[in-house]
N, C-alpha and C positions, 0 to 999 in steps of 0.2 A: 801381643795377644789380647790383651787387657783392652786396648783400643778399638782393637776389630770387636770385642764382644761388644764393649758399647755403641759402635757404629751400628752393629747389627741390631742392638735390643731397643736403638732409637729409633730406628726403621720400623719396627714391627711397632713400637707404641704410636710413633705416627700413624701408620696404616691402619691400626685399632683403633684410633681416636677417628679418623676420618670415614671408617668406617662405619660407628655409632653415628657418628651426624647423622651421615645419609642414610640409615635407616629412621634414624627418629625424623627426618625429616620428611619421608614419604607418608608416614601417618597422616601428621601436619596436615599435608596437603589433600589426603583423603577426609580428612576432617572436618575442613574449610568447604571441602566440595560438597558432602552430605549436609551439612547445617545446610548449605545455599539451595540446596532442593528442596529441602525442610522447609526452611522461609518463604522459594517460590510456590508452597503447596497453601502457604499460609495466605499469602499476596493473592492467590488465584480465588482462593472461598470469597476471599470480602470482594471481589473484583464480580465475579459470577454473581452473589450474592446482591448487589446493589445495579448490575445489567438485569435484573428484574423484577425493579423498581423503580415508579415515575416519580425521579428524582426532581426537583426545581430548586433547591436550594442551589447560586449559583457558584458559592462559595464551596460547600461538598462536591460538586460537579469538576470544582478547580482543584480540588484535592485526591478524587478519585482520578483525575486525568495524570496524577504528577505519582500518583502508586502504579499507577498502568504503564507509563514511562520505565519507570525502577525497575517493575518486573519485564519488561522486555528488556532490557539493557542487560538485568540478572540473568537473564536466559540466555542471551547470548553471548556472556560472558561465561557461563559454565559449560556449553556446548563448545566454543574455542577452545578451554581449557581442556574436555575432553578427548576433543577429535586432534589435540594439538601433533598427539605421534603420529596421524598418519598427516598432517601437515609437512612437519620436518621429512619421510618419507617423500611426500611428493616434492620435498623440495630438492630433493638431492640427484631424483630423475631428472630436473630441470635446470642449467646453468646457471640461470637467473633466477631466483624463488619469488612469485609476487604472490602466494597464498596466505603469507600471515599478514597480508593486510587487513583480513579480515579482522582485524581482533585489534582496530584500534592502534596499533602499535607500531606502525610504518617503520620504525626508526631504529628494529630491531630484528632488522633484516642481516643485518652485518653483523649482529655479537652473537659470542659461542651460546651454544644449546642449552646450559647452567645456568650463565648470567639470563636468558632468553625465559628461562621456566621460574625464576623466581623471582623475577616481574610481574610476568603472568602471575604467579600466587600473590602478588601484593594487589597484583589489580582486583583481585579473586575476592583477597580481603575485605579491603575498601567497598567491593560492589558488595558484600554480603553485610558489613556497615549501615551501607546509604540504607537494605533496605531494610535491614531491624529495625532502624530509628524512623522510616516510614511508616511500617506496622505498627509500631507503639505510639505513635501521633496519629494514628487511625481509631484507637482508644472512643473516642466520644463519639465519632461519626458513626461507629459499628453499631452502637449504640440508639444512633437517631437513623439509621436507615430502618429499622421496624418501622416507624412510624409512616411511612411513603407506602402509599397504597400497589399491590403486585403486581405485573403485567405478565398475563395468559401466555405462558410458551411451552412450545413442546419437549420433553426430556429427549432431546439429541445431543448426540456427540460430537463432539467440539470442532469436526472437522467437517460437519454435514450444516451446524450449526452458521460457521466463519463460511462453508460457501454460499450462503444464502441471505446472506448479510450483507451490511455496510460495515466493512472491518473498518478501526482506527475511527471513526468520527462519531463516537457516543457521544461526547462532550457538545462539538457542532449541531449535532439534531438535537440533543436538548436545548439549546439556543437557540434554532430555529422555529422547534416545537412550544418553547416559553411565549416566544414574539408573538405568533399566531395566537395562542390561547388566552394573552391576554387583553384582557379587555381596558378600552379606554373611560377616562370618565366619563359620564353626562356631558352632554353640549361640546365636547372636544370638535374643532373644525377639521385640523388637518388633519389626511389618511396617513398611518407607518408606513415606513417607507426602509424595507430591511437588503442593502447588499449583501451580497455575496459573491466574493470575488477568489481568485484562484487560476494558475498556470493550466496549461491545457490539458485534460487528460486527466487531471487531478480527480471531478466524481461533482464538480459543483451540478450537473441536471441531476444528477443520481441523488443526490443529499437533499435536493428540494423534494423531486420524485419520491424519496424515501417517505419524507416526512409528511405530506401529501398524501400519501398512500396510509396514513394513520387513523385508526377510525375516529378519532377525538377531532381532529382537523375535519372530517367529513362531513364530523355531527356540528361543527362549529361555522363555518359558511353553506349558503346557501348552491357558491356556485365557486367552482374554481376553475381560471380558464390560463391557459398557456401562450405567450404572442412572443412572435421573434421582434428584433427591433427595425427590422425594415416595414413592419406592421406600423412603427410609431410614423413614419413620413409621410403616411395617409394622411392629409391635411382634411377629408372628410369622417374620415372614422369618426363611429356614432357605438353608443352600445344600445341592445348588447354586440359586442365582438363577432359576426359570424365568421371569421378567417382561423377564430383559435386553432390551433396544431391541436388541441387537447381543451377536451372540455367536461366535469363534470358539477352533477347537478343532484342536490336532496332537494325532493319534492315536497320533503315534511318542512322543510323551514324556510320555503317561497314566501311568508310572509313576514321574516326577518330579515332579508334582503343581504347581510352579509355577504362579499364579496372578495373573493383573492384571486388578485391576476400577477401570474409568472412572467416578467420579461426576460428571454433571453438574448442577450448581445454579446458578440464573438469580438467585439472590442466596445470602443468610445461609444457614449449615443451623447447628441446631439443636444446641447441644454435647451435651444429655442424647440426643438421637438418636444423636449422630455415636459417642459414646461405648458405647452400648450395641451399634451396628451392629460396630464394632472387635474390641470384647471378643468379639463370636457369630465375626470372621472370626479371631481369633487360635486360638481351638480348632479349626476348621473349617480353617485353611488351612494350607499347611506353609510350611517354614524356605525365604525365597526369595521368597516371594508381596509383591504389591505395589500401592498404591494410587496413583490419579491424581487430584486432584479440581481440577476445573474451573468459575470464579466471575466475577463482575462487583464482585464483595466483597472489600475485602482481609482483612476480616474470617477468611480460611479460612486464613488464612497462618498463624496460631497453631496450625491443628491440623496441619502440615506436620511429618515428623523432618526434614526437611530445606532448604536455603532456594529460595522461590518462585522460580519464572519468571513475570517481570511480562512482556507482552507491552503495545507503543503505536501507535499508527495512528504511517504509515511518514514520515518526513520529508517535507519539500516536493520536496529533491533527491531523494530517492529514487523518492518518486511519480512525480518528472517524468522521471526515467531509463524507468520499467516503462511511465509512459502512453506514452512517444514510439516505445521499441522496438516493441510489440505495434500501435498505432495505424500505424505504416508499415513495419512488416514486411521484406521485403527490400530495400524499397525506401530507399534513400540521403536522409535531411533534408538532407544539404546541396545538393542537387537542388531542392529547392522552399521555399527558403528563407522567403517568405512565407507559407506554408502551417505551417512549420514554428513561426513564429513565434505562429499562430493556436492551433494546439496545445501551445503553452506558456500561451497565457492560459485556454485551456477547462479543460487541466488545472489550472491554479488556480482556476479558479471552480470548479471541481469536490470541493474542501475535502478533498482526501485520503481519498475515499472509495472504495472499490473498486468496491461496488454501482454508486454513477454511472458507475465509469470503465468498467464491462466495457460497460452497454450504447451508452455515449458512443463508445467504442474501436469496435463494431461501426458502430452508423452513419457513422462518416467513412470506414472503410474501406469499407464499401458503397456512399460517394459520395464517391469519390475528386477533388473537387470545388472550386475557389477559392473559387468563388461560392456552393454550398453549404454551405462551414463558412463563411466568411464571414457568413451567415444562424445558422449553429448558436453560432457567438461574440455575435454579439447579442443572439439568445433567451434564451440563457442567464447575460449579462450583466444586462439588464433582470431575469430572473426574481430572480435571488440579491439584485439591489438590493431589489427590489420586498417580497420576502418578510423581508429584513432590517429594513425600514423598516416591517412589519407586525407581525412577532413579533419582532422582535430575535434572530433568530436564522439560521443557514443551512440551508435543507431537506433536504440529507443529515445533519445531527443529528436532526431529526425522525424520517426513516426509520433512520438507525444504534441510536435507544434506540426502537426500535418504538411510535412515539407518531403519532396523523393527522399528516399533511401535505399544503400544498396545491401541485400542479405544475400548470406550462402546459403548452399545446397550441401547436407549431409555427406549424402552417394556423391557426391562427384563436384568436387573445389573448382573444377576450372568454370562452371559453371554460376551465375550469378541472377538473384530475384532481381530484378528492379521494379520497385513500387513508387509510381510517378502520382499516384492518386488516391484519396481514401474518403469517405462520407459513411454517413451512421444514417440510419433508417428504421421503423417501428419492429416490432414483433409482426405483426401486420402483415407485411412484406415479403413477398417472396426471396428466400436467397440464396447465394451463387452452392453450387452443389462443392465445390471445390475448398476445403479450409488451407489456410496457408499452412498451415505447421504440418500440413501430409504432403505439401510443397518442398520445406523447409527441412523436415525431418525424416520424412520419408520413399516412395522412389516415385511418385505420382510426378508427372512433368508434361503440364498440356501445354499445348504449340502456341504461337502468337501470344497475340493481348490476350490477359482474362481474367475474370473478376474472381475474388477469392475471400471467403468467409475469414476473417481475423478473427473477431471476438464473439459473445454471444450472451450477452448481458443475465444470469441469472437471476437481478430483484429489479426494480422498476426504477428507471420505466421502458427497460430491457430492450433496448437498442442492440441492436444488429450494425458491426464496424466492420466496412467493407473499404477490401482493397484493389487496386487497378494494378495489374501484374506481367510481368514479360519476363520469361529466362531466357537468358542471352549464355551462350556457347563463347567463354575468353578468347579459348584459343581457333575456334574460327573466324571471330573477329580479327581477331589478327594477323590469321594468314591471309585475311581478304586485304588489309592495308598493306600487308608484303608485298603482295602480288599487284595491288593497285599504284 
């Protein structure tokens, strides 16, 4: 008897001890999650705070760049954390779970649920770490950004704000915006000569366009004109330029002469070109004038005076910062937590592309829907397997190095886009009535070839990216080779 009571009163003192862990433990972990929102509330003032100020010091510039990193990485490290129960849910509908890859962690796909959440809370830790000891090494900087004169913006919201913007490259247009502004010394012969180079798709026209589009740069040359590089094998080109793609002009400081000319090259340009182009604008331009050239090439870095601005498609935390803002707008993620969670997997299946996410971002907000995105996470799911396990590849590389690729149709799988063609065109420009994602997403299906609106640039210098398109029918392709 004596035995069995101790048996038993060992049992229950084990299950009372293990049962205060896991209560003291859940605190813990609510604990670690509030400080981190705390912190990111902290990271986001000095970050807002200093996006509206013309910063030049290039040192601050490299510091603000590495707190902005932090808080996206924080962000989406607390949002995994959050959304993680309806992760493990979606993973148990599916045989195979690939949804917490999103959280950095690949490798804990395979361990139980326990060992799985108190990783997470260490990762949890550690990111709420990196970014207190950020914020308190921003001490001095907070300090010296008063002194940076303000730049005129309108109080929007952060989602109206990020669409109308150049997300992710504050750093880069201060860089480019420094080059231009500065002036050379007295008697300096040679013109700057600033690369800018960057994988296709990446924003390298948009980052000049942007910063061009500055009124400081407006009021600072006289004339800024845009040439592609098939412009440079003109062996008689003379200025001024009349073929420019773009051309603008202050009248008020025609007698400054200042000059900036944009080349754009879709690869290599040619050194006996580039060299002969130079020398015609060294006699032709004055002291002050300056070049931009813009590549897919690093190759163009050698003919820079000065060093490149490499531009990269944006982080995963970052991406998932800009798709969540813009994708629910004013409306609060933590309000629809499962929903929230679905848009952390679409934007990874989405491969950090902007193309996909603009037209992606519009259909869920158009069907602000459980059940709808819940269909849109699948399709999309299925496609990027499907198409991996075909070409080895993800079909926004296809579309980012402007190569065919093949996409599905919503309504109806047996069906398939192929988009064998794509070019970009002005605002200017008339275009196709048809957008692909009412293709793509919805039950719109015109016959034959046809041209189909992709993207639709809302900041400059708002290109229109159009695609060449044909739905082909699988399974009457197939019965046609049956039969043939």
């Amino acid at each position: 008897m004596d035995t069995i009571l101790s048996a038993v009163l060992g049992e229950l003192a084990s299950r009372s001890i293990n049962f205060f862990i896991k209560k003291s433990s859940k605190p813990k972990a609510l604990d670690v999650e509030d400080s981190l929102q705390r912190s990111l509330l902290r990271a986001q003032v000095i970050i807002d705070e200093a996006a509206g100020r013309h910063i030049t010091n290039q040192a601050m510039l490299k510091q603000l760049e590495m707190l902005r990193d932090n808080m996206y990485r924080a962000c989406y490290m607390h949002d995994t954390f959050r959304y993680q129960s309806h992760s493990e849910k979606d993973a148990k509908d599916q045989v195979v779970s690939h949804s917490f890859s999103l959280s950095k962690v690949n490798h804990l796909k395979v361990i139980d649920s326990s060992s799985r959440n108190t990783l997470i809370l260490e990762q949890l830790q550690d990111t709420l770490d990196n970014l207190n000891c950020m914020i308190l090494d921003m001490k001095e900087l907070v300090m010296f950004i008063t002194i940076y004169p303000r730049l005129y913006r309108q109080p929007y919201s952060m989602h109206i704000l990020l669409g109308n913007c150049m997300f992710g490259r504050q750093m880069e247009a201060e860089l480019v915006l420094n080059f231009l502004l500065h002036t050379q010394p007295h008697g300096a012969d040679e013109l700057e000569v600033l690369p800018v180079v960057g994988p296709g798709k990446v924003g390298k026209s948009t980052l000049v366009a942007h910063v061009c589009n500055d009124e400081r740069v407006r009021g600072h040359f006289s004339e800024i004109m845009f040439l592609s590089d098939h412009d440079l094998k003109d062996e008689k080109l003379t200025f001024p330029v009349e073929r420019c793609v773009k051309k603008y002009q202050n009248s008020l400081l025609n007698n400054v002469g200042r000059m900036l000319i944009v080349v754009e090259a879709a690869g290599d340009i040619n050194i006996d070109e580039w060299k002969r182009f130079y020398a015609a604008s060294k006699r032709c331009m004055r002291n002050g004038s300056k070049f931009i050239i813009t590549s897919r090439s690093d190759k163009i870095t050698k003919l820079g005076t000065v060093r490149a601005v490499t531009l990269k498609y944006l982080s995963d935390e970052a991406y998932w910062y800009f798709f969540k803002t813009l994708t629910f707008g004013s409306t609060d993620p933590m309000m629809h937590p499962k929903m929230a969670y679905m848009a952390m997997e679409i934007a990874r299946m989405l491969n950090r592309s902007f193309f996909g996410a603009t037209g992606t971002i519009c259909v869920l907000m158009n069907n602000f829907d459980i059940c709808y995105w819940c269909k849109v996470m699948t399709f999309l799911r299925g496609l990027v397997k499907w198409y991996d396990s075909k070409f080895g590849e993800h079909p926004c590389d296809a579309l980012n190095q402007s190569r065919p690729a093949h996409l599905w149709r919503i309504e109806s799988p047996s069906e398939q886009i192929m988009v064998d063609h794509q070019y970009e065109c002005s605002s200017q420009k008339e275009v196709p009535k048809v957008e692909l994602r009412s293709v793509m997403y919805g039950t719109l299906k015109p016959s034959g070839r046809f041209e189909a609106l992709g993207w639709r640039s809302p900041i400059p210098p708002y290109y229109n990216y159009i695609y060449t398109c044909e739905v082909r029918d699988l399974k009457t392709t197939s019965a046609k080779r049956k039969r043939t």
